[in-house]
C-alpha positions, 0 to 999 in steps of 0.5 A, a space after each residue: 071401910 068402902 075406902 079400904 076396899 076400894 083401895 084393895 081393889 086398886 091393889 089388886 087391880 093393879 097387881 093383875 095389870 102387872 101380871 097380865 103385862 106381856 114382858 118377852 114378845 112372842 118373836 123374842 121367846 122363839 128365837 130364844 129357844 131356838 137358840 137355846 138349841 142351836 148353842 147346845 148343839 154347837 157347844 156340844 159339837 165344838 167340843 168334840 171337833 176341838 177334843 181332835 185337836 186341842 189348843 190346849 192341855 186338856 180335852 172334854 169329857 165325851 158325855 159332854 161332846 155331841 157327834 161321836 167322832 169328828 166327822 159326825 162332829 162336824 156334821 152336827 157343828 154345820 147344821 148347827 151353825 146356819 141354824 144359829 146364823 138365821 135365827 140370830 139375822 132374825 134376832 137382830 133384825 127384829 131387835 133393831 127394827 121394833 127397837 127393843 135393843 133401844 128400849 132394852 139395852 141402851 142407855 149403858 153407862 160404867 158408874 150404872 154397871 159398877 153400882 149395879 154390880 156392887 148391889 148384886 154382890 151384896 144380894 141388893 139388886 131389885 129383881 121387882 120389876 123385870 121387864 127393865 133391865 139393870 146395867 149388868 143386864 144391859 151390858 152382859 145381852 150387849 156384850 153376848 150379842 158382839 160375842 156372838 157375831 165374833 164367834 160366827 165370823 171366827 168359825 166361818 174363816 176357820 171354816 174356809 180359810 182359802 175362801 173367806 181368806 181376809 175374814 181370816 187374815 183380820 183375825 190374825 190367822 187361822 192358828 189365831 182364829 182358833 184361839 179366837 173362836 174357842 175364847 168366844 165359845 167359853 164367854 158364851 159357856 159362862 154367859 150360859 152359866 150366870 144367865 141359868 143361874 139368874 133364871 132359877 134365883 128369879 123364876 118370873 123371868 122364865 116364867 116370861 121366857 115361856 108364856 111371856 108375861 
């Protein structure tokens, strides 16, 4: 019977440490959230400005857009913009310096992401241990991360084609750097969607995002 319990006491020991255990570090929960707004306000913004002059034949409902016009548009898609360009310096500087983008998103390998993916779609990926990454994981957070550089530069050479004018010249243009930043902001759009969809299929990972452990 002591040898039961004990071995239950180890259970339950052991159950705690993994409870207790700090999965998502402080810095990395701030600059989450404030990104969280900062994309929400740029999605937002973005659309209104791109409902002035759509590239293609359909606009955004405007219960979805911020800013009410372009002009308010803008304003709101600029303040956004620094937001999003200091809080994502941040982000990287912190990741690369503590090593978490290491720890977290490397090594990446096509067999990992095509068995890992094949797992998903058969609801078999192990969601037990949340503070290890699978290889769809891996890839979508590095992916998100060029993306998101991507995204900056377009908007900047969009932004101020005369002044940044080789920024523009290597996207091929202003016309095509339009294209360019609207693909970016769609990848991030659905990104958004499989990331929410993820967190609400395993709570623990928001539960971390917001208490961290």
């Amino acid at each position: 019977m002591s040898s039961i319990a004990s071995s239950r006491g180890k259970t339950s020991s052991a159950k705690r440490g993994v409870e207790d255990k700090t999965i998502q570090p402080g810095w990395l929960r701030i600059v989450h959230w404030i990104n969280t707004i900062a994309m929400v306000m740029m999605i937002g913004s973005g659309w209104q400005i791109y409902n002035a002059s759509p590239l293609f034949n359909f606009t955004f409902s405007s219960a979805l857009t911020i800013g009410g016009w372009l002009g308010g548009a803008l304003q709101w898609h600029f303040a956004a913009m620094w937001l999003l360009m200091i809080n994502g310096l941040v982000y990287l500087t912190l990741g690369i310096v503590t090593g978490r983008f290491r720890k977290k998103l490397l090594p990446i390998s096509a067999s990992g992401v095509i068995d890992d993916t094949r797992a998903a779609l058969t609801f078999s990926l192990s969601h037990d241990d949340i503070s290890k990454y699978n290889q769809v994981q891996k890839l979508l957070y590095a992916g998100i991360i060029v993306v998101g550089i991507v995204v900056v530069l377009s908007g900047l050479s969009i932004w101020k084609p005369v002044q940044f004018q080789y920024l523009t010249a290597i996207f091929g243009g202003y016309d095509i750097a339009r294209y360019v930043h609207f693909t970016c902001m769609a990848l991030i759009v659905g990104f958004l969607v499989v990331h929410i969809a993820l967190a609400l299929l395993v709570p623990k990972s928001l539960r971390a995002m917001i208490i961290g452990k």
